[in-house]
C-alpha positions as CSV (number, residue, x, y, z in Angstrom):
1,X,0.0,0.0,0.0
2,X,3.1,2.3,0.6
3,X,4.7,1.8,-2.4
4,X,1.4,2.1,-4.4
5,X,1.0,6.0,-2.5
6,X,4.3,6.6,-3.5
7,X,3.8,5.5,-7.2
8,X,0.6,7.6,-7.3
9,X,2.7,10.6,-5.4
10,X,5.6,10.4,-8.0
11,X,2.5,10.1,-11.1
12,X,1.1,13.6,-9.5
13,X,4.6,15.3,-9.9
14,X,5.4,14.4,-13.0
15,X,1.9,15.2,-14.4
16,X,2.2,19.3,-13.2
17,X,5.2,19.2,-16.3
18,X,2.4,18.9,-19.0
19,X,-1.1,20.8,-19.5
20,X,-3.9,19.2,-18.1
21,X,-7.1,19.7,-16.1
22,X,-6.6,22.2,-13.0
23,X,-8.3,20.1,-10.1
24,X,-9.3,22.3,-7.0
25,X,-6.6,22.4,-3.8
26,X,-8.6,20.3,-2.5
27,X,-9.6,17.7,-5.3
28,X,-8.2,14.1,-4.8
29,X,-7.4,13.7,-8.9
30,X,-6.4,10.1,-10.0
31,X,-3.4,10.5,-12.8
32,X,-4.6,9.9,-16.3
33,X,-2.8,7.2,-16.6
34,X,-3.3,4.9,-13.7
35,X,-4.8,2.7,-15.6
36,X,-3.4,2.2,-18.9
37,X,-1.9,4.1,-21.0
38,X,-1.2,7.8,-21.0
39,X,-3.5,9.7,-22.9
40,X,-3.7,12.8,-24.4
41,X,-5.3,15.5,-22.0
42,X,-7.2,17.0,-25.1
43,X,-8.2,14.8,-27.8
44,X,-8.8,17.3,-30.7
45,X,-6.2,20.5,-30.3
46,X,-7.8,22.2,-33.6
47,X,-10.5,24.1,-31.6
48,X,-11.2,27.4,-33.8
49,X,-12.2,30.3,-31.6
50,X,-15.7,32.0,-31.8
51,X,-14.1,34.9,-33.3
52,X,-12.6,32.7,-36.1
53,X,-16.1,30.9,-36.8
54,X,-18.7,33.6,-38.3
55,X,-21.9,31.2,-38.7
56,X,-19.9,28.1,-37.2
57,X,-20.8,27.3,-34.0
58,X,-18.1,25.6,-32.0
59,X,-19.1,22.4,-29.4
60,X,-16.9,20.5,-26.6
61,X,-17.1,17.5,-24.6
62,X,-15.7,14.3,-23.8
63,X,-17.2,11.1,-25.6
64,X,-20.0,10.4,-23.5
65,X,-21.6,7.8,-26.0
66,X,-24.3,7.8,-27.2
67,X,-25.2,11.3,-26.1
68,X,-22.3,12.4,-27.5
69,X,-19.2,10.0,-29.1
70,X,-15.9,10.8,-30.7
71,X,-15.4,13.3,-33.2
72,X,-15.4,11.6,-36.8
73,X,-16.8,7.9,-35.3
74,X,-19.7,6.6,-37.6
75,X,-22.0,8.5,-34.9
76,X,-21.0,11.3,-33.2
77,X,-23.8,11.1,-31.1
78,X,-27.5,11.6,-30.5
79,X,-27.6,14.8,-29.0
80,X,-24.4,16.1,-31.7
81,X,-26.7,15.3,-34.3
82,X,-29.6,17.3,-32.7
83,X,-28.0,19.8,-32.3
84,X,-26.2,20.2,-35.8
85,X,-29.7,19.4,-37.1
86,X,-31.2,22.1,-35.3
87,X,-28.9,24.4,-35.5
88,X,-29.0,24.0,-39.4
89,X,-32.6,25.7,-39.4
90,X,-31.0,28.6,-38.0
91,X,-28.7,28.9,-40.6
92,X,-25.5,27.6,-38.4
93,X,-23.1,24.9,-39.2
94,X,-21.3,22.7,-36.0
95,X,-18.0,22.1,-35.6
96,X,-17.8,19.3,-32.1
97,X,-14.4,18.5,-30.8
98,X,-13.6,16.2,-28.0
99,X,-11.4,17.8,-25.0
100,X,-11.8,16.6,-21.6
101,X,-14.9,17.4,-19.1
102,X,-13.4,19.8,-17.0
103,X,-11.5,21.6,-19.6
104,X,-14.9,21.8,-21.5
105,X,-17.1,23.6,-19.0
106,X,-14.1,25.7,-18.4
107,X,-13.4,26.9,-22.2
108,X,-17.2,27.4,-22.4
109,X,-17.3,29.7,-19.3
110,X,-14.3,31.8,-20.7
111,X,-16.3,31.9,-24.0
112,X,-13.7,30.4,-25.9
113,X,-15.8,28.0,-27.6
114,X,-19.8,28.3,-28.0
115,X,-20.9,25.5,-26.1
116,X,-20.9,21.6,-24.3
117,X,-22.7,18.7,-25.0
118,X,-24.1,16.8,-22.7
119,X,-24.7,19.2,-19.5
120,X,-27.5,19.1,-16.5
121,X,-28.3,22.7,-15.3
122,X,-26.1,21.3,-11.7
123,X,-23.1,21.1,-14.3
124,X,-22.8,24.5,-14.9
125,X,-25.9,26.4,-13.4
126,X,-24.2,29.7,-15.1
127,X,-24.2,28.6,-18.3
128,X,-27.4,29.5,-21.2
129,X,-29.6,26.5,-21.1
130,X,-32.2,26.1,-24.1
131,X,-35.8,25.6,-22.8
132,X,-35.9,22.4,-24.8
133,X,-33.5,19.2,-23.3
134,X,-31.8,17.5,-26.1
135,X,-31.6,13.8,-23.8
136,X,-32.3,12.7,-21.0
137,X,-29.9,10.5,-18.5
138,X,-30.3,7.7,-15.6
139,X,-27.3,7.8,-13.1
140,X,-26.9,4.3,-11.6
141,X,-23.8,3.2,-9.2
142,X,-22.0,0.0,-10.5
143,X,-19.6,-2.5,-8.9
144,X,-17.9,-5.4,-9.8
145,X,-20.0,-8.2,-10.7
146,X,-19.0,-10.6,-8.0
147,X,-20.2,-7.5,-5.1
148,X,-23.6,-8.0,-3.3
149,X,-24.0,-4.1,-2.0
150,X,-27.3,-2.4,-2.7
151,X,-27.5,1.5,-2.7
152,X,-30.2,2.4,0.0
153,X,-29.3,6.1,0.0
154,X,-26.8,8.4,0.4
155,X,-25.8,7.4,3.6
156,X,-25.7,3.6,2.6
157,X,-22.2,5.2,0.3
158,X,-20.3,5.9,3.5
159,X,-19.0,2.2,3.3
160,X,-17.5,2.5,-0.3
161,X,-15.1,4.0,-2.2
162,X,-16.8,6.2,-5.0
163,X,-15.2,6.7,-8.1
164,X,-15.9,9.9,-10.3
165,X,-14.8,11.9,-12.8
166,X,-13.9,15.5,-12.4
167,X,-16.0,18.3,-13.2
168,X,-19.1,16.2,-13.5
169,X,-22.3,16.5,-12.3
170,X,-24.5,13.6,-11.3
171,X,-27.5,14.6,-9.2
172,X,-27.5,17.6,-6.8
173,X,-27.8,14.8,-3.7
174,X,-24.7,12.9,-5.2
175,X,-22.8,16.1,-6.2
176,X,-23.1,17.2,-3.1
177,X,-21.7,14.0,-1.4
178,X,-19.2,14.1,-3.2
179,X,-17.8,17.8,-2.2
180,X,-18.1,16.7,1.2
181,X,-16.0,13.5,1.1
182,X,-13.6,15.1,-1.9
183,X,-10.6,14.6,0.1
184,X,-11.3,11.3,1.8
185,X,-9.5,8.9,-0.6
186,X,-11.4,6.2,2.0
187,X,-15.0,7.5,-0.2
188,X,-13.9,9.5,-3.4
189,X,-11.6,9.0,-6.0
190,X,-11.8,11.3,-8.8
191,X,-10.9,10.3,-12.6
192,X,-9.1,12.7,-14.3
193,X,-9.2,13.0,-18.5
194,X,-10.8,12.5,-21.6
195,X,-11.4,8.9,-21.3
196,X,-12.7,8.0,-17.8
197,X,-15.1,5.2,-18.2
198,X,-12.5,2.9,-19.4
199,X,-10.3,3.9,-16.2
200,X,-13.2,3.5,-14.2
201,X,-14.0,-0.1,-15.2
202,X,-10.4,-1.4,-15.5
203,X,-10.4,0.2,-11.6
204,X,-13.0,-1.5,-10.5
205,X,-12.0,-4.8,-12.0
206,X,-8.2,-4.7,-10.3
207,X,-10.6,-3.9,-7.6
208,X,-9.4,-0.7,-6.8
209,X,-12.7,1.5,-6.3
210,X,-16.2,-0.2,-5.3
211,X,-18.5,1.9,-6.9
212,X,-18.7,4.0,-10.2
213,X,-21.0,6.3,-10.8
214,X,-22.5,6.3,-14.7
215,X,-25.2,7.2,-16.9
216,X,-27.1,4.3,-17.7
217,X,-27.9,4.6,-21.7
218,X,-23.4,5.4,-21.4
219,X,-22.8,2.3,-19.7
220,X,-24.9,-0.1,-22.0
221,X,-24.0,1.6,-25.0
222,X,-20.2,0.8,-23.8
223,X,-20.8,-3.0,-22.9
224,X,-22.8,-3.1,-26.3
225,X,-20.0,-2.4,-28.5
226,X,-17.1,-3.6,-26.5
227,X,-17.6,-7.3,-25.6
228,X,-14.7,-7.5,-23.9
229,X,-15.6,-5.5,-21.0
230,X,-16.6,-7.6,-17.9
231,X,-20.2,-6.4,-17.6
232,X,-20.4,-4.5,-13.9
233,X,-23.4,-5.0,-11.5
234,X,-26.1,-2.3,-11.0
235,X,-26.2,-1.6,-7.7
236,X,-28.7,1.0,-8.1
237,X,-29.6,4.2,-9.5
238,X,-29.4,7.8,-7.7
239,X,-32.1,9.7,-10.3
240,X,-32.7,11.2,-13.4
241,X,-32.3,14.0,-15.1
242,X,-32.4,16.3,-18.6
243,X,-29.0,16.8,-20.6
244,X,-28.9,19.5,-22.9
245,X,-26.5,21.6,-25.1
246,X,-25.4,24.0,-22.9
247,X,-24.1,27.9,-24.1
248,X,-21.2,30.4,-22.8
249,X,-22.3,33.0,-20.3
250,X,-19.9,34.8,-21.9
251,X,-20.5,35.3,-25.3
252,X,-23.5,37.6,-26.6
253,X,-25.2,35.3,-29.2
254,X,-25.5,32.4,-26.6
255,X,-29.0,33.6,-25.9
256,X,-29.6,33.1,-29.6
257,X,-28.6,30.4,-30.5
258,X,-30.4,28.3,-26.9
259,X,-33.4,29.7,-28.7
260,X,-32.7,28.4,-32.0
261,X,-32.1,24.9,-30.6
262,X,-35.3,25.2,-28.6
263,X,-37.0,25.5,-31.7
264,X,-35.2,23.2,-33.7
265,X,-35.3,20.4,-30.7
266,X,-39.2,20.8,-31.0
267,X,-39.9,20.9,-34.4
268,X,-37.6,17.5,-34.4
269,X,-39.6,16.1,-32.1
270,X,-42.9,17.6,-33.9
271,X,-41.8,16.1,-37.2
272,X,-40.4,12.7,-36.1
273,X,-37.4,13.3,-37.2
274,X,-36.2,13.2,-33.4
275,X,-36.9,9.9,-33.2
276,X,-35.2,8.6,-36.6
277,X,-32.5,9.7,-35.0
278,X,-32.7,8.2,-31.5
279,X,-33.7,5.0,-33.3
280,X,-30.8,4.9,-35.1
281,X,-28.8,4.5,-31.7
282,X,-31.1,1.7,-30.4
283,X,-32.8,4.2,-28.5
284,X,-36.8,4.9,-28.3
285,X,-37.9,7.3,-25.5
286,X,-37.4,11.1,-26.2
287,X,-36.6,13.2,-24.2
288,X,-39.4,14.0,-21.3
289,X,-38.9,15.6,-18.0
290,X,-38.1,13.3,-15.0
């Protein structure tokens, strides 16, 4: 155990030489690459700014598939493809560009890109929402398969060690569980980077972390198209909630354009077309309120 603190000390070090996500002083951050590895802290460096873009509006976010997937993959996405739908009837063209979580919300408050995809209002509560959610998402707590712990509440997480990844949101109950416990690496362990869920399973299966925290369309949409993950055990689920493409506080046409993807979203929906496109994913409900 002493050695392994003092692997993971040495990792910490060594990671303030290159850029990467600026955890709080008092954010326990796993190294990128404890698991595998190193990666890249930002998977797509060709971000154009808002001022280089004219009609082009400019989207971040880690691959959180299927709401949103990796730049260029057959399907970027359900929510990408709303979006750049939607935004089309405005008269906008997307550009979406994969970065990690953290450094997403943090470009999009700085206003150097347009937008996120993939945000709950208890992401980024400052940010310009659109009146109209783009998905919808189901947080459920996994463990390894051979566990037999139920969640029963919030308290009933007091005997586990969490993992989560940094900068997200999960419910305001969960979030705020985890601010509490952030530096008690006994309860929290935060996952640090643009690829996370992998981490997060390949933690949990070298049993080093008893829970993960996940959407539950991510995690099934994972196990479906990687067979050689070791399915984990749903221990339960902490709630639901609406995900949406979320706009800069600081740049003026933000207001615009969560209107024009308000409309767009709903004539989607109104013509079908919203649910061509979920179908397309395997997916059938649209997006309703919780």
């Amino acid at each position: 155990m002493c050695r392994l603190l003092t692997f993971l000390i040495i990792l910490g070090l060594l990671s303030g030489c290159f850029e990467a996500d600026e955890p709080t002083a008092t954010q326990t951050v796993l190294p990128e690459n404890i698991s595998g590895p190193e990666l890249s802290p930002e998977l797509s460096p060709d971000i154009p700014t808002p001022a280089e873009t004219d009609r082009q509006i400019v989207l971040v976010a880690d691959p959180w598939c299927p709401h949103n997937c990796a730049v260029d993959a057959p399907q970027e996405g359900y929510m990408v493809d709303i979006a750049r739908e939607a935004l089309a009837m405005g008269g906008y063209t997307l550009k979406y560009r994969n970065i990690s979580w953290a450094r997403a919300l943090r470009m999009t408050r700085q206003g150097k890109v347009h937008g996120v995809v993939g945000a709950f209002r208890t992401d980024a509560p400052d940010f310009v929402f659109p009146e109209v959610a783009q998905g919808r998402a189901s947080i459920g707590l996994y463990t390894r398969p051979d566990s037999d712990w139920r969640y029963a509440g919030i308290a009933s997480l007091e005997t586990q060690n969490l993992l989560a990844i940094n900068g997200y949101s999960y419910t305001a109950e969960l979030d705020a569980y985890i601010d509490k416990n952030r530096e008690n690496r006994e309860r929290i362990w935060i996952l640090s980077g643009p690829a996370p869920l992998e981490r997060a399973l390949s933690l949990l299966e070298k049993q080093r972390g008893d829970l993960f925290a996940e959407d539950d369309y991510v995690m099934d949409w994972a196990i479906r198209n990687n067979p050689e993950i070791d399915r984990p055990r749903r221990a339960g689920q902490v709630g639901e909630t609406l995900s949406y493409v979320a706009f800069s506080p600081a740049l003026s046409n933000s207001e615009e354009l969560a209107r024009l993807l308000s409309e767009g979203t709903r004539t989607l929906i109104d013509n079908g077309r919203m649910n061509a496109i979920l179908n397309s994913y395997g997916l059938s409900a649209m997006p309703e309120a919780p």
